[in-house]
C-alpha positions as protocol buffer text, in pm:
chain_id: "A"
residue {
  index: 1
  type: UNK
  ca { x: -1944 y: 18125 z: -1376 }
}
residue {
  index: 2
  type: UNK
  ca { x: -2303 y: 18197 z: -1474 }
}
residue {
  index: 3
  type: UNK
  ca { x: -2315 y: 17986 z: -1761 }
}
residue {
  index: 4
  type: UNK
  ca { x: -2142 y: 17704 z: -1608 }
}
residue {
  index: 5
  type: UNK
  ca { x: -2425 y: 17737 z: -1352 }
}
residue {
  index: 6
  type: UNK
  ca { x: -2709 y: 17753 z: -1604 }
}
residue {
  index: 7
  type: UNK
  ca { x: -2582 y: 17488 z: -1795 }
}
residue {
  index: 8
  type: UNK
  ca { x: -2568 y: 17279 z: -1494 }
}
residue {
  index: 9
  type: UNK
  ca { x: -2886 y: 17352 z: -1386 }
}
residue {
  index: 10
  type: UNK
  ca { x: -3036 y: 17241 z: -1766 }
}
residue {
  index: 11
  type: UNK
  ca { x: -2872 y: 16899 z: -1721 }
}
residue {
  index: 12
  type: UNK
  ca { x: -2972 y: 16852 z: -1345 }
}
residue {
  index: 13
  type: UNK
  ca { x: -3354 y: 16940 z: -1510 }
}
residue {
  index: 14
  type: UNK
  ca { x: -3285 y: 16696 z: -1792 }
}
residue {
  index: 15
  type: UNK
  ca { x: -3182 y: 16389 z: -1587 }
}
residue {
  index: 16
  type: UNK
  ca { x: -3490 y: 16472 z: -1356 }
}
residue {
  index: 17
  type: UNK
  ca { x: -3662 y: 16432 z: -1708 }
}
residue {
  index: 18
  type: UNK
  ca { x: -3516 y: 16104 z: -1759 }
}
residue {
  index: 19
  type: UNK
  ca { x: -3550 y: 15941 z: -1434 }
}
residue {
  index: 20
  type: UNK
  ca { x: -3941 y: 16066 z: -1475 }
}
residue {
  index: 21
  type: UNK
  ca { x: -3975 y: 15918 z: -1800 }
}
residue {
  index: 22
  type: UNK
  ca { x: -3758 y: 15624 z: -1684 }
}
residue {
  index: 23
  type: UNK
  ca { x: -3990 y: 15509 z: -1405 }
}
residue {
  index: 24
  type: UNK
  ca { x: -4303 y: 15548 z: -1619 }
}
residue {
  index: 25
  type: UNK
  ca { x: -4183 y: 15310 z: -1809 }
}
residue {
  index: 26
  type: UNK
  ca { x: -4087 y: 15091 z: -1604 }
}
residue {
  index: 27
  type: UNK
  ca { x: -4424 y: 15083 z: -1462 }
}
residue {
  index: 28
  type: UNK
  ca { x: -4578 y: 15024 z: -1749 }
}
residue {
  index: 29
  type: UNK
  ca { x: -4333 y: 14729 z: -1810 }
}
residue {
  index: 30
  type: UNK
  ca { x: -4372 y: 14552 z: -1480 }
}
residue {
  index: 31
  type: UNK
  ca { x: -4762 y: 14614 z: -1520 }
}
residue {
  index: 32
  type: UNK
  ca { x: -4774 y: 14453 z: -1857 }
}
residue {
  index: 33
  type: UNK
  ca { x: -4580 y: 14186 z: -1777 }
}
residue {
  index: 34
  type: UNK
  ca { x: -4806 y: 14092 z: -1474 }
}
residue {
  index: 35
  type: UNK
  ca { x: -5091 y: 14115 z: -1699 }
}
residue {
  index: 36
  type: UNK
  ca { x: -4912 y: 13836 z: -1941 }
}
residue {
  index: 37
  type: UNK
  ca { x: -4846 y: 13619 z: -1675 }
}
residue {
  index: 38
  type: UNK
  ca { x: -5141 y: 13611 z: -1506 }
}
residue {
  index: 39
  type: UNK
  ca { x: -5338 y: 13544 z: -1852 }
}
residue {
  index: 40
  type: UNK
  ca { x: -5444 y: 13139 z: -1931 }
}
residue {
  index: 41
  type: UNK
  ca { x: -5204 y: 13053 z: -2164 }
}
residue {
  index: 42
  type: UNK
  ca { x: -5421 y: 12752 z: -2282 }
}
residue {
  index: 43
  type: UNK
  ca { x: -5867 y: 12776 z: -2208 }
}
residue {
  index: 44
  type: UNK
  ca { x: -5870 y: 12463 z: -2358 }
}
residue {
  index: 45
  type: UNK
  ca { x: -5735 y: 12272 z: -2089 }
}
residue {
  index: 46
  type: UNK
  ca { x: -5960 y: 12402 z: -1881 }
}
residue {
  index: 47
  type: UNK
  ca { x: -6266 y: 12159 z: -1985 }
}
residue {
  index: 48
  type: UNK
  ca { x: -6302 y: 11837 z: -1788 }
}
residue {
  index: 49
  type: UNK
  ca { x: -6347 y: 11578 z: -2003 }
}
residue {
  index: 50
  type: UNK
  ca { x: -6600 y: 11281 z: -1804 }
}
residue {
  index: 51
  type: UNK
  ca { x: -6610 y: 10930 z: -1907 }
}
residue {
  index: 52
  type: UNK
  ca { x: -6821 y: 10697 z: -1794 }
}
residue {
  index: 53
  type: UNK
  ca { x: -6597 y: 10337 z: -1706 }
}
residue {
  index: 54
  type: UNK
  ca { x: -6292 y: 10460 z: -1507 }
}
residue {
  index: 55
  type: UNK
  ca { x: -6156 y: 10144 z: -1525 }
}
residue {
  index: 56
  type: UNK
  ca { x: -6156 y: 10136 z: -1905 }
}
residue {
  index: 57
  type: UNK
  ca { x: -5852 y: 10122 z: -2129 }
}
């Protein structure tokens, strides 16, 4: 009985590990990704170009 209780107890401690280690990274993910998407995919197109005949061809 001992052993089936210590052995229990080291895989309750390991899957507190993982969901630790699980939710880190998920953070990390879901920060990253808001980084990327919030980045200007294109500065160019952020210049306004004037000209000076608005009606011209």
């Amino acid at each position: 009985k001992h052993f089936s209780t210590s052995l229990r107890n080291k895989v309750q401690k390991n899957c507190d590990n993982m969901a630790v280690g699980f939710h880190i990274t998920a953070a990390i993910l879901m920060l990253a990704f808001a980084i990327v998407y919030a980045s200007d995919p294109s500065p160019l197109q952020d210049f306004c170009v004037a000209i000076g005949d608005a009606d011209a061809n």
